[in-house]
C-alpha positions as a Markdown table, in Angstrom:
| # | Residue | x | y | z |
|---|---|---|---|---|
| 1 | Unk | -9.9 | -2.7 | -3.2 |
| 2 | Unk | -7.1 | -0.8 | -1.8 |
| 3 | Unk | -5.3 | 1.8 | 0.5 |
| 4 | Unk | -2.9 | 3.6 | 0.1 |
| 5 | Unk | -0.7 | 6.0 | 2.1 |
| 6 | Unk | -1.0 | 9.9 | 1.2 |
| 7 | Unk | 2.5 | 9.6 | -0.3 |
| 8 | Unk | 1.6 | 7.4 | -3.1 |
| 9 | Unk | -1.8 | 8.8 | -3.3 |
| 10 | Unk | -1.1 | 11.4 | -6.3 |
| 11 | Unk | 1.0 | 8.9 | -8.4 |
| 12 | Unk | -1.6 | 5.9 | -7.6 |
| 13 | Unk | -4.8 | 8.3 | -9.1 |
| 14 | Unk | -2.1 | 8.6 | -12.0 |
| 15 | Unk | -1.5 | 4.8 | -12.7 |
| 16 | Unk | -5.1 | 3.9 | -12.1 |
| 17 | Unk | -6.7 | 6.5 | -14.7 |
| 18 | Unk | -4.1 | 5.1 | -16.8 |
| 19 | Unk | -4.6 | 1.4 | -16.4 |
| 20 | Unk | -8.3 | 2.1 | -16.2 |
| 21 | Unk | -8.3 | -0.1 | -12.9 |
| 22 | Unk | -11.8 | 0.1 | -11.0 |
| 23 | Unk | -10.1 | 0.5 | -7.2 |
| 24 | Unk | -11.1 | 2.6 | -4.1 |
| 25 | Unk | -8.5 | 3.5 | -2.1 |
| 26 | Unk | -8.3 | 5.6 | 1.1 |
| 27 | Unk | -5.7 | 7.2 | 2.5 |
| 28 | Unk | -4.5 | 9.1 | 5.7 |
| 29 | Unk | -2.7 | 11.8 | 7.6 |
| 30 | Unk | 0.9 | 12.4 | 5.7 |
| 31 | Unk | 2.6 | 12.1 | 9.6 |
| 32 | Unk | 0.9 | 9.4 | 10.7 |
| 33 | Unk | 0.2 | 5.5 | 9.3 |
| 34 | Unk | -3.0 | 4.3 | 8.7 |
| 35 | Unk | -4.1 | 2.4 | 12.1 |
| 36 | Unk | -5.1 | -1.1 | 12.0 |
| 37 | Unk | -8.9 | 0.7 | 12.9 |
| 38 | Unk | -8.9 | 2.6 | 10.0 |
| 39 | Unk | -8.5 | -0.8 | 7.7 |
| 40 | Unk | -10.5 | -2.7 | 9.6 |
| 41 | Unk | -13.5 | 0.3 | 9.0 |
| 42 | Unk | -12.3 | -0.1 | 5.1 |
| 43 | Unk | -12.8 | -3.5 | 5.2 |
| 44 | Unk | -16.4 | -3.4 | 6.6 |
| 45 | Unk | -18.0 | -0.7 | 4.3 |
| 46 | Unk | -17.0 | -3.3 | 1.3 |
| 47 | Unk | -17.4 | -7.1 | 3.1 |
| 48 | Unk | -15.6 | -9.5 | 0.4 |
| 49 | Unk | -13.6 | -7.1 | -1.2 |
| 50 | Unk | -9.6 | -7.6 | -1.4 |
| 51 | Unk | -8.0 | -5.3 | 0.1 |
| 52 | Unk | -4.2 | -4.2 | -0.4 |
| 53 | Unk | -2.6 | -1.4 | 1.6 |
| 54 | Unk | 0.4 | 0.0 | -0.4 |
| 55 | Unk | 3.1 | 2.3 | 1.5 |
| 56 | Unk | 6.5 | 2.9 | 2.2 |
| 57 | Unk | 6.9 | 2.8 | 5.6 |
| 58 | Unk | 7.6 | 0.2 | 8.3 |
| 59 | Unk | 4.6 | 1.8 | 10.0 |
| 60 | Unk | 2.4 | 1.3 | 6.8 |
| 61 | Unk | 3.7 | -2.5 | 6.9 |
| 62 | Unk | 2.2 | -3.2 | 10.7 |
| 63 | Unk | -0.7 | -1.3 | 10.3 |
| 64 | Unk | -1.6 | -3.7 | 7.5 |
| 65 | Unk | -0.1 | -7.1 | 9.0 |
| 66 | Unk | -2.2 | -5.5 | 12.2 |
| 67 | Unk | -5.5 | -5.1 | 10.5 |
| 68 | Unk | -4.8 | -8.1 | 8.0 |
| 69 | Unk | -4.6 | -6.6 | 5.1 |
| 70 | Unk | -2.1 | -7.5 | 2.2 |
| 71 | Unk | 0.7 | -5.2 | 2.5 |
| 72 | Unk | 2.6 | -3.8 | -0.7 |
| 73 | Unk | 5.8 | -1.8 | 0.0 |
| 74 | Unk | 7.2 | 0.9 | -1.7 |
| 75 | Unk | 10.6 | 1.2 | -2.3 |
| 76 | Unk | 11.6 | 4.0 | -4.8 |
| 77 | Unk | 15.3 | 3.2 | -5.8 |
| 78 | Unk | 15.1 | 7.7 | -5.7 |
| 79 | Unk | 15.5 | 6.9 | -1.5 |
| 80 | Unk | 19.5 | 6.6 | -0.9 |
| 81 | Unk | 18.3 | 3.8 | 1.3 |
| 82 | Unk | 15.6 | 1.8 | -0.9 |
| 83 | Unk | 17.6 | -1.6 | -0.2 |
| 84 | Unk | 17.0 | -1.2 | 3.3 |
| 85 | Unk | 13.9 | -0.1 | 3.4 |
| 86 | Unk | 13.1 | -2.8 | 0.7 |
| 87 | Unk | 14.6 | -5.7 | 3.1 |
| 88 | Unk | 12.4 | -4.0 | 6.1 |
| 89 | Unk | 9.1 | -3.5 | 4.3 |
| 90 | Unk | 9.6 | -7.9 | 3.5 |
| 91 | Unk | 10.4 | -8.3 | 7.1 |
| 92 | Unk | 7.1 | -7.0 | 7.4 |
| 93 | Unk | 5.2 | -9.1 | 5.6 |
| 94 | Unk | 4.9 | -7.0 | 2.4 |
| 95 | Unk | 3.6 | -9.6 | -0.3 |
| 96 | Unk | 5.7 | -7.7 | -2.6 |
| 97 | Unk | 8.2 | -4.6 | -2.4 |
| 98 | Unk | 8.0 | -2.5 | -6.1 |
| 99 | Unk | 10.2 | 0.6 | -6.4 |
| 100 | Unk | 7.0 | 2.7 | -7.7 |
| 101 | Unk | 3.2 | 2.2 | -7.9 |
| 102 | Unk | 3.2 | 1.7 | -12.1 |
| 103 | Unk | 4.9 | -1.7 | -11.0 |
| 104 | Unk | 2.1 | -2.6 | -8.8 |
| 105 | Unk | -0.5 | -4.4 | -11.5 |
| 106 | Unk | 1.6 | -7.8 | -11.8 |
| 107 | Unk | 1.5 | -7.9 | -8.2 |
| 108 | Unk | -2.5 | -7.3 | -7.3 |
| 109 | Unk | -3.6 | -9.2 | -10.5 |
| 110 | Unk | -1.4 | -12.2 | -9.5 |
């Protein structure tokens, strides 16, 4: 089970057709992080599920920590300031930080 920001949503579809995964994932409003709410509603239509929440913004990183999900950030090394934002997304709690979403298997099949 997962959710993922409207930013990774296109190249997510992309990686999962390709892996064959069997995920749902959800995402939100391009301005706005998901809120905690929206994860905990996520987490109640599929009871026993786990549940990731991938994203690439400090606001994606509380939302999750907030709802208690697991938290994957996403760094692409295409933002001038992916070290950063890599060392802030892990500040955050982010399980993992990848630097795009065809790097994320290894982390939710660990």
């Amino acid at each position: 089970m997962g959710s993922i920001s409207l930013q990774c949503r296109i190249m997510s579809a992309q990686y999962l057709a390709k892996t064959a995964a069997r995920r749902r994932f959800s995402g939100g409003d391009p301005t706005k992080a998901t809120p905690p709410e929206g994860l905990q509603r996520i987490q109640a239509m599929f009871p026993g599920e786990e549940i990731f929440y991938v994203g690439d913004t400090v606001d994606d990183a509380r939302s999750a920590r907030s709802a208690g999900v697991r938290f994957i950030g996403v760094a692409s090394a295409l933002n001038p300031r992916a070290a950063v934002l890599g060392e802030l997304l892990a500040a955050e709690g982010a399980i993992a930080v990848i630097d795009n979403i065809n790097e994320m298997e290894p982390v939710v099949y660990a």
